[in-house]
C-alpha positions as CSV (number, residue, x, y, z in Angstrom):
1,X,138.9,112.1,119.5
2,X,139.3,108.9,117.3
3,X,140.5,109.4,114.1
4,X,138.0,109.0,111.2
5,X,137.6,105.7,109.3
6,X,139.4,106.9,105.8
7,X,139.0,104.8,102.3
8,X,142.6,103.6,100.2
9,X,142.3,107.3,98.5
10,X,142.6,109.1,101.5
11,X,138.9,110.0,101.8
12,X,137.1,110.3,105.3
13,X,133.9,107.7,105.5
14,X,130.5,108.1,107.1
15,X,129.1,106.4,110.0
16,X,127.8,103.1,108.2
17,X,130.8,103.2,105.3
18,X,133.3,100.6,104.7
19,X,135.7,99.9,102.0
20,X,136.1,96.4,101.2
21,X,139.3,94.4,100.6
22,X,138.4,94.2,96.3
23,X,138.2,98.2,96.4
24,X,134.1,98.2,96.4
25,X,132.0,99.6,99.3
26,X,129.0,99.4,101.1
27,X,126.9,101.1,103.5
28,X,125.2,99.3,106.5
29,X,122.0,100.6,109.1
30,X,119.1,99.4,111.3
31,X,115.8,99.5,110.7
32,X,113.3,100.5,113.1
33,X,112.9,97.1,114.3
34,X,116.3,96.2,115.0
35,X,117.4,94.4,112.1
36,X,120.7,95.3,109.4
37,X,120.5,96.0,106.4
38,X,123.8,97.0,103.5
39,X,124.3,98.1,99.9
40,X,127.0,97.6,97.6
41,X,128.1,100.1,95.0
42,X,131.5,100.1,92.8
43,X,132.6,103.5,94.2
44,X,132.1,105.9,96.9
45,X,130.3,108.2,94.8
46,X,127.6,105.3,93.7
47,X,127.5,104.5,97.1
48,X,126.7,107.9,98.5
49,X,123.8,108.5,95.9
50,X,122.5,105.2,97.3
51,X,123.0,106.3,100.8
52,X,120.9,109.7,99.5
53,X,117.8,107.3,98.1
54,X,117.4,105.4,101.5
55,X,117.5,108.5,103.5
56,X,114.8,110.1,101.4
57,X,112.7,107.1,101.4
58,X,113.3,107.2,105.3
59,X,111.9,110.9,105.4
60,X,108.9,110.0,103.2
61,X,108.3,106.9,105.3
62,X,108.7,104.6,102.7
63,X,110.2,101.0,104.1
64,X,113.5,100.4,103.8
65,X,113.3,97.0,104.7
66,X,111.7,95.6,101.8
67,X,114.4,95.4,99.2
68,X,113.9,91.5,98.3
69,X,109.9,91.8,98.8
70,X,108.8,90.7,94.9
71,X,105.4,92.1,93.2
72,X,104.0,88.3,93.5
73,X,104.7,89.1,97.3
74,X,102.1,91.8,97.2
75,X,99.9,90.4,95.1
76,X,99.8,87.7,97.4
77,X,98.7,90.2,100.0
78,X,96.5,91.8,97.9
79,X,94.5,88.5,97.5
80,X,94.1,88.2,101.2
81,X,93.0,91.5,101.8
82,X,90.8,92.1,98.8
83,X,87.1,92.3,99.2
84,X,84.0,93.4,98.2
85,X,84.2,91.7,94.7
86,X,82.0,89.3,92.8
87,X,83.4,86.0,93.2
88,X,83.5,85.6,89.4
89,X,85.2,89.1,88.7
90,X,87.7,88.5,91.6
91,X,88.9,84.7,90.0
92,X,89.1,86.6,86.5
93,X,90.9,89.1,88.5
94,X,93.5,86.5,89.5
95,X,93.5,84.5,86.4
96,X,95.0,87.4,84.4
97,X,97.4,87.5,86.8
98,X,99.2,84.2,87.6
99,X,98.7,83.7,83.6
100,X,100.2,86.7,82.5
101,X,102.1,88.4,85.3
102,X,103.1,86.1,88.1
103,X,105.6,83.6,86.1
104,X,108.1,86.4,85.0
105,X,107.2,90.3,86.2
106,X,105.9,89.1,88.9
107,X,109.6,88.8,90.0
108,X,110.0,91.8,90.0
109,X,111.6,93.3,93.0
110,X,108.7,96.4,93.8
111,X,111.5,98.6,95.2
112,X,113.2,98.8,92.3
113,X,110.2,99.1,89.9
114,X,110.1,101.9,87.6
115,X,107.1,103.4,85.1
116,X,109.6,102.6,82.5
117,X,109.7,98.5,83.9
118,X,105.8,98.7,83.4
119,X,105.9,100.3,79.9
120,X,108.1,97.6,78.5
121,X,105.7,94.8,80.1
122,X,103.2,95.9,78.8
123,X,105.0,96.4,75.0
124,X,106.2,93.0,75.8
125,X,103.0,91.6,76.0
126,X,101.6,93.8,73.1
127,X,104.4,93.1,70.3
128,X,106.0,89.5,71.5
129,X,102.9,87.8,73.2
130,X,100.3,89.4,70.4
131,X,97.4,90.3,73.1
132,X,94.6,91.9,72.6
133,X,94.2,95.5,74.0
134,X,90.8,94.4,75.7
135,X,93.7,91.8,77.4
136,X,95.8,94.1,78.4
137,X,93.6,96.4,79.7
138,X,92.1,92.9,82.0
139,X,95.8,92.5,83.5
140,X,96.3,96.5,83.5
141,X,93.0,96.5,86.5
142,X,94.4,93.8,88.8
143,X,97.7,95.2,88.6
144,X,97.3,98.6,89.5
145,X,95.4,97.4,92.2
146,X,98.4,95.7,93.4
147,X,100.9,98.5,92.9
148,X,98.6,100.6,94.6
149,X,98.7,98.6,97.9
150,X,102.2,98.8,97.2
151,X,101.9,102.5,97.2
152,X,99.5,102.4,100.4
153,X,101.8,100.3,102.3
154,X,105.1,102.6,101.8
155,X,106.9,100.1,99.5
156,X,106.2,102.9,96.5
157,X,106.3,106.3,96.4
158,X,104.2,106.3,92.8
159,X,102.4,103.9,91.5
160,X,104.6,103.3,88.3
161,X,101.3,101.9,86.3
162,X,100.1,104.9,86.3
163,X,98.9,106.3,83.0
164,X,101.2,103.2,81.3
165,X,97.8,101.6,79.5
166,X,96.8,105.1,78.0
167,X,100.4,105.7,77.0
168,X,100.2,102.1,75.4
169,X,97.1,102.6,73.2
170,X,98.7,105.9,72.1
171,X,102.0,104.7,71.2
172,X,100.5,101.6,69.0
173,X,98.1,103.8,67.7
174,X,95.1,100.7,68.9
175,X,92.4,101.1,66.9
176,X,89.8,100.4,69.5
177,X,86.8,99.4,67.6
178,X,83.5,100.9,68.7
179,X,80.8,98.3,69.1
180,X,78.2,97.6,66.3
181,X,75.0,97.0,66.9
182,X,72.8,95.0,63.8
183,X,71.3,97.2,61.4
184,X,67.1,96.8,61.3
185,X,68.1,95.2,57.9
186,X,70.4,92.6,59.5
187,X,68.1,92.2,62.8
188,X,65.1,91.6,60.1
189,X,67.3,89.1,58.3
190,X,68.5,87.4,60.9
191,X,64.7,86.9,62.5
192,X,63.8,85.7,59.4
193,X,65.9,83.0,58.5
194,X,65.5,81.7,62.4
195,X,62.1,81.9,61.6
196,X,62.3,79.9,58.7
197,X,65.1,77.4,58.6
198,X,64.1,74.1,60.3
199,X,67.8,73.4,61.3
200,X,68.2,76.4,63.4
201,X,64.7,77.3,64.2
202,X,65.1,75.6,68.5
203,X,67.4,78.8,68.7
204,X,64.6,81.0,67.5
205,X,63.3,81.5,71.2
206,X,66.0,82.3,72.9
207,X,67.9,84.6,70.4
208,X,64.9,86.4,70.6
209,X,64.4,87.1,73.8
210,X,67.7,88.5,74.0
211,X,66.9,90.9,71.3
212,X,64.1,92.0,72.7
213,X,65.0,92.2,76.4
214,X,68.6,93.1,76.1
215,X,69.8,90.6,79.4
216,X,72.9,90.0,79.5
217,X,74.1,86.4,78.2
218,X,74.4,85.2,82.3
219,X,70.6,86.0,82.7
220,X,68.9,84.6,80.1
221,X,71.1,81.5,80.6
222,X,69.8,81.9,84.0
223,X,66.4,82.3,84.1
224,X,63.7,80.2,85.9
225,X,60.4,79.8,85.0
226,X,59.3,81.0,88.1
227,X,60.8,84.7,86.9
228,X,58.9,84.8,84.2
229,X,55.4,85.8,84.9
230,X,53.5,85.8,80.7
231,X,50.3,86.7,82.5
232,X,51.5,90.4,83.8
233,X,53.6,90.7,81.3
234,X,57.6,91.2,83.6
235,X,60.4,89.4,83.6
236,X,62.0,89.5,87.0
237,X,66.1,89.6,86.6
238,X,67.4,88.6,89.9
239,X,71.1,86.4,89.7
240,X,72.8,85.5,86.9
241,X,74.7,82.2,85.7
242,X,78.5,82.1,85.7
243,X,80.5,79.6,84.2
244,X,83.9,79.1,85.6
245,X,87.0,77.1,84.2
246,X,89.5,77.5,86.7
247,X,93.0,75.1,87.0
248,X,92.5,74.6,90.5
249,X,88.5,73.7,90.8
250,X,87.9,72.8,87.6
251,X,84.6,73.3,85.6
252,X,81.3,74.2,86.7
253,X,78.2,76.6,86.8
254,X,77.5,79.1,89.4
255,X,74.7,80.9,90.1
256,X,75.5,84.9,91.4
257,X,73.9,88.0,92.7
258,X,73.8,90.6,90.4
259,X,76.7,93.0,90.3
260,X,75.0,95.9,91.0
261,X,71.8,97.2,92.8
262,X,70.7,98.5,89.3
263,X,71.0,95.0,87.9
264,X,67.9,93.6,89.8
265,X,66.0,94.8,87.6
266,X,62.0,94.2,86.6
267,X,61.8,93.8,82.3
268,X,58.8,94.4,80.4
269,X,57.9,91.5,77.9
270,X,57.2,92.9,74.5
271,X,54.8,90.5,72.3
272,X,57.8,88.7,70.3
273,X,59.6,87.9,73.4
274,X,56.1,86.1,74.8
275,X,55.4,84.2,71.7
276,X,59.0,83.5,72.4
277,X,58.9,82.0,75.7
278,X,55.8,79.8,74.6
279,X,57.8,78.5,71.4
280,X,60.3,77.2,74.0
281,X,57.9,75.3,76.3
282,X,56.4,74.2,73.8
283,X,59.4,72.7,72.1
284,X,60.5,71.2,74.9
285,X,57.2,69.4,76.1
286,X,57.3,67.9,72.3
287,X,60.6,67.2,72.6
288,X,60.2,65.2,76.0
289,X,63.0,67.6,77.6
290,X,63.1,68.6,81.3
291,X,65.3,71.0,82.9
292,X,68.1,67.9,85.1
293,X,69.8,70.4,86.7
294,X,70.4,72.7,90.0
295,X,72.8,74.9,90.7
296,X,73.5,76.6,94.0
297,X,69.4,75.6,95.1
298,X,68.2,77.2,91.3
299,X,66.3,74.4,89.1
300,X,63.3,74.9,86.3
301,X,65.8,76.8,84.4
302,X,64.0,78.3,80.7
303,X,66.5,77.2,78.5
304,X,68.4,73.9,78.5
305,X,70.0,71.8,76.0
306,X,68.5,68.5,74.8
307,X,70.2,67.3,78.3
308,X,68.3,69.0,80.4
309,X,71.3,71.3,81.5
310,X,71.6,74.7,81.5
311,X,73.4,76.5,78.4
312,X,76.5,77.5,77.5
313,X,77.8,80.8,76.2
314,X,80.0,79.3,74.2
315,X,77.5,77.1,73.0
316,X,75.5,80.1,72.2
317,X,78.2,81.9,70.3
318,X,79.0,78.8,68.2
319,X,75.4,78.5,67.2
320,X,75.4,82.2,66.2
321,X,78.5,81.4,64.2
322,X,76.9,78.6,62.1
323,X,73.6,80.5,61.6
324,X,75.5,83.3,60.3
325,X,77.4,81.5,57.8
326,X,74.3,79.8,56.5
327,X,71.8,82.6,56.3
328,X,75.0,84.6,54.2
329,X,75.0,81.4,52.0
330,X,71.3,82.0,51.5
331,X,71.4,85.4,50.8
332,X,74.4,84.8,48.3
333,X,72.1,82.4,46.5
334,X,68.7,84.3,46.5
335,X,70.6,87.7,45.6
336,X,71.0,89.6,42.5
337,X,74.0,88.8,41.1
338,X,74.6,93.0,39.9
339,X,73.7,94.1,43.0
340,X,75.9,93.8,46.5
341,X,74.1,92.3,49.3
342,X,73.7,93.1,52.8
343,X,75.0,90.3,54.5
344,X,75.0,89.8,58.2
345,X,78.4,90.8,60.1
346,X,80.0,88.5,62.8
347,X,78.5,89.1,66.0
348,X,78.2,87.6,69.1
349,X,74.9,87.1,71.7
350,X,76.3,91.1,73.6
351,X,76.1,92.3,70.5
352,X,72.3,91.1,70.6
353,X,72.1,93.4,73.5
354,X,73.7,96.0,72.0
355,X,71.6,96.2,69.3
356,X,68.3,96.2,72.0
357,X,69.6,99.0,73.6
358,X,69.7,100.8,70.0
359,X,66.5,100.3,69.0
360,X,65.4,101.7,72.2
361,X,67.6,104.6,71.4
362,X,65.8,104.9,67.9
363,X,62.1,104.7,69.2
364,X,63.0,107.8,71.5
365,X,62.0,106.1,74.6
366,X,63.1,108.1,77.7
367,X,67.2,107.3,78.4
368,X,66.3,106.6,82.6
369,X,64.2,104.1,81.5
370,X,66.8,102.6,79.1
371,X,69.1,102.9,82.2
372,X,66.6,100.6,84.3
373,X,65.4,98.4,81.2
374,X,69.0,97.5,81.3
375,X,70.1,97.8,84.4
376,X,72.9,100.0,84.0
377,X,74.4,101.2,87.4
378,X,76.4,104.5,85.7
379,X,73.7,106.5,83.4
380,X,77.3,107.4,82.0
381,X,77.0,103.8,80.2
382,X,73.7,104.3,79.0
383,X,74.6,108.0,78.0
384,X,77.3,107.3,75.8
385,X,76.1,104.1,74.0
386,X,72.8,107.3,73.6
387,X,75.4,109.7,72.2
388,X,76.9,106.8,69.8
389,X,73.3,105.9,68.6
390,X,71.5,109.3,67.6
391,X,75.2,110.7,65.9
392,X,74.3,107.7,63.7
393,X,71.0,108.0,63.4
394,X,71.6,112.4,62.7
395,X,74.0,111.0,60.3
396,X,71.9,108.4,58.2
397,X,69.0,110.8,58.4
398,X,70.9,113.8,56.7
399,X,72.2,111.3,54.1
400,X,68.5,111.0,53.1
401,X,68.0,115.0,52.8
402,X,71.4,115.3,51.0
403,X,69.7,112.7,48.3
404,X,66.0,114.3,48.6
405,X,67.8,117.9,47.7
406,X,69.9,116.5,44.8
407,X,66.9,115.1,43.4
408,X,65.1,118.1,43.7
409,X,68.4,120.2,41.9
410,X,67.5,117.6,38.9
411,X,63.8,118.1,38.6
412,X,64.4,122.0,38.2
C-alpha cells in the first residue's frame, strides 16, 4: 500500500490535498463535466472547512463550478430569459439596474454573496447615495428577481435578498407617507381658480377630466377622439402612452396595451368631464391647433400642445406646480389676515386620481364598481385605498359629534 501523502507537520492529507512550498494549501476536484477546479486556504484546518462547503453544495446540488460567475453574469441571463413584461416596466426594470447595481455590486461574485452583502447595499445606497425608499424598493424588484434565478439555477441555496427591504425600512425607521388625496375644499379651490384665471384656464379641460375619470396620467395623455363617444356618454380606455428616455434609444413616445385585463376598461362621463372635452375642442379649433402626430398607427390624439404633439407628464406636473403656486398667492391675498387659510398642498396629476377614487369612496358607490371605474386588477388595491378613505371620513365625522355634544354641554 502506498504511503499516504503527509503535510510538513506530520499530518496525513486527503485525496485532492496538497501542501504548497510557502506552507499554504489547497484542495483540487472535477466537476461533472470534466473540468478542475482548487481552493486555497492558509492552513489545513481553513482548508478542510472549505473542503466541507463544496461537499455540501455537491449534495444539495448546488454548482460548484461557478465560483467566478458575477451577479451582472446572471442578470445578463435573466434579461434573456425574462418574459411576459410590459415593454416599459421591463426597460425600468433594467434601468434601476445598470444605474444602480451593475457598476459596483453587480461585481459581486453570487457564490460568495451573503444576506449580510445585500443589507449593506442597500444601507449604502440609503445613507451614502441619499435614495428614496420608493427607489430602493424599484432596484429591490429586479434584483430579487435576479437572485432568484440564481437560486433556481443552483448557484444559491437562499436567496440572500430576502426580507433585506423590510428589514431596511424597519431599521431607518422610513416614514412611508400614506398618499393624500385633495380635500373637497382644495378640489373646489383648485376648480375654481382654473376656472377663472385666463393664464391657466387651456389646462382647465384636461385637469378635469382626470378628476373626474380617475385615468391614469398614460391614458388621458393617450386618448383619441375616436374613444370618446359624448353622445352615449363612455369613454373607452384601451392603450396607454409611454414616454421613454433611455441611453441607448434615446427619447420618444410609445403607445402600449394596457397592463392588465382590468385596465381595458369602459368609463362613464360625468357632466363636468363632457363640458370638459367640448372646452378642449373648442379651444383648439379657435386656436388653429391640430393633432401632428402618430405614434405606433395612433393619431387624433385629445390633448396636444400648441404643436400639435401629444403631452408630456412632465409637462403636466410642471403646470400643476405653477398653478399651485399662484392660486396660494391668491388665496394669501384675498384671505383674512387673523384667520389661517387652506391652501392647496403639492400634488401631482396621480394624486388627481387619487383624489377621484376618494370621492367615489365618499358618495358610497358600490367598491366592484370602483374596482372596474378604475380598472384595478387586485380588489386588494381598491380595498385598501376603501379602508384608508372611510377611517377618515369615520374620523372627520365623529369630530363633528364631539363639537355638536360640547355645544350641547354649554346650552344646559
Amino acid at each position: 500500500m502506498a504511503e499516504r501523502r503527509k503535510d510538513k507537520k506530520g499530518r496525513v492529507l486527503k485525496e485532492g490535498e496538497t501542501q504548497r512550498k510557502d506552507g499554504t494549501y489547497d484542495y483540487r476536484w472535477r466537476t461533472s463535466d470534466g473540468k478542475r477546479h482548487s481552493v486555497y486556504a492558509k492552513n489545513l484546518e481553513e482548508l478542510r472547512e472549505k473542503e466541507k462547503a463544496i461537499q455540501r453544495d455537491k449534495s444539495d446540488g448546488i454548482r460548484t463550478d461557478a465560483k467566478n460567475v458575477t451577479l451582472n453574469d446572471i442578470y445578463d441571463m435573466w434579461r434573456e430569459l425574462k418574459k411576459g413584461l410590459k415593454d416599459n416596466t421591463f426597460q425600468n426594470y433594467q434601468y434601476m439596474y445598470n444605474q444602480f447595481v451593475y457598476p459596483d455590486f453587480g461585481q459581486s461574485k453570487v457564490v460568495k454573496m451573503k444576506r449580510s452583502d445585500v443589507r449593506r447595499f442597500y444601507n449604502m445606497l440609503a445613507d451614502e447615495r441619499m435614495l428614496k425608499i420608493s427607489t430602493i424598493d424599484n432596484i429591490h424588484t429586479v434584483l430579487h428577481q435576479v437572485l432568484d434565478l440564481a437560486v433556481e439555477d443552483d448557484y444559491l441555496r437562499n436567496n440572500p435578498s430576502d426580507n433585506a427591504l423590510k428589514e431596511l425600512k424597519q431599521s431607518h425607521n422610513f416614514d412611508v407617507k400614506k398618499r393624500r388625496a385633495l380635500t373637497v375644499r382644495e378640489q373646489n379651490a383648485f376648480v375654481s381658480f382654473l376656472t377663472r384665471n385666463g393664464q391657466y384656464n387651456h389646462w382647465s379641460p384636461i385637469f378635469t377630466v382626470m378628476l373626474g375619470t380617475g385615468l391614469r396620467v398614460g391614458e388621458v395623455t393617450g386618448l383619441r377622439w375616436e374613444d370618446v363617444d359624448l353622445e352615449n356618454g363612455t369613454i373607452s380606455v384601451n392603450h396607454t402612452l409611454v414616454y421613454y428616455n433611455h441611453s441607448k434609444n434615446g427619447c420618444y413616445f410609445s403607445v402600449n396595451t394596457p397592463k392588465t385585463k382590468a385596465g381595458k376598461r369602459i368609463v362613464p362621463i360625468l357632466d363636468n368631464v363632457k363640458d370638459a372635452f367640448l372646452q378642449e375642442k373648442q379651444y383648439q379649433e379657435e386656436q388653429g391647433i391640430v393633432c401632428q402626430v402618430r405614434i405606433d398607427g395612433y393619431t387624433n390624439f385629445v390633448f396636444v400642445n400648441r404643436f400639435g404633439n401629444v403631452q408630456h407628464q412632465g409637462t403636466l406636473n410642471k403646470a400643476l406646480r405653477r398653478i399651485m403656486r399662484d392660486c396660494n398667492q391668491e388665496l394669501l391675498e384675498k384671505a383674512d389676515k387673523k384667520k389661517e387659510v387652506d391652501l392647496l398642498p403639492r400634488f401631482s396629476c396621480h394624486t388627481l386620481r387619487h383624489t377621484f377614487t376618494t370621492r367615489l369612496c365618499e358618495s358610497g358607490i358600490n367598491i366592484k364598481v370602483i374596482q372596474d371605474v378604475l380598472g384595478h386588477a387586485d380588489i386588494g388595491t381598491t380595498m385598501n385605498i376603501y379602508a384608508d378613505v372611510t377611517k377618515d371620513l369615520k374620523e372627520r365625522e365623529f369630530g363633528t359629534l364631539n363639537e355638536y355634544l360640547q355645544k350641547q354641554k354649554e346650552v344646559i
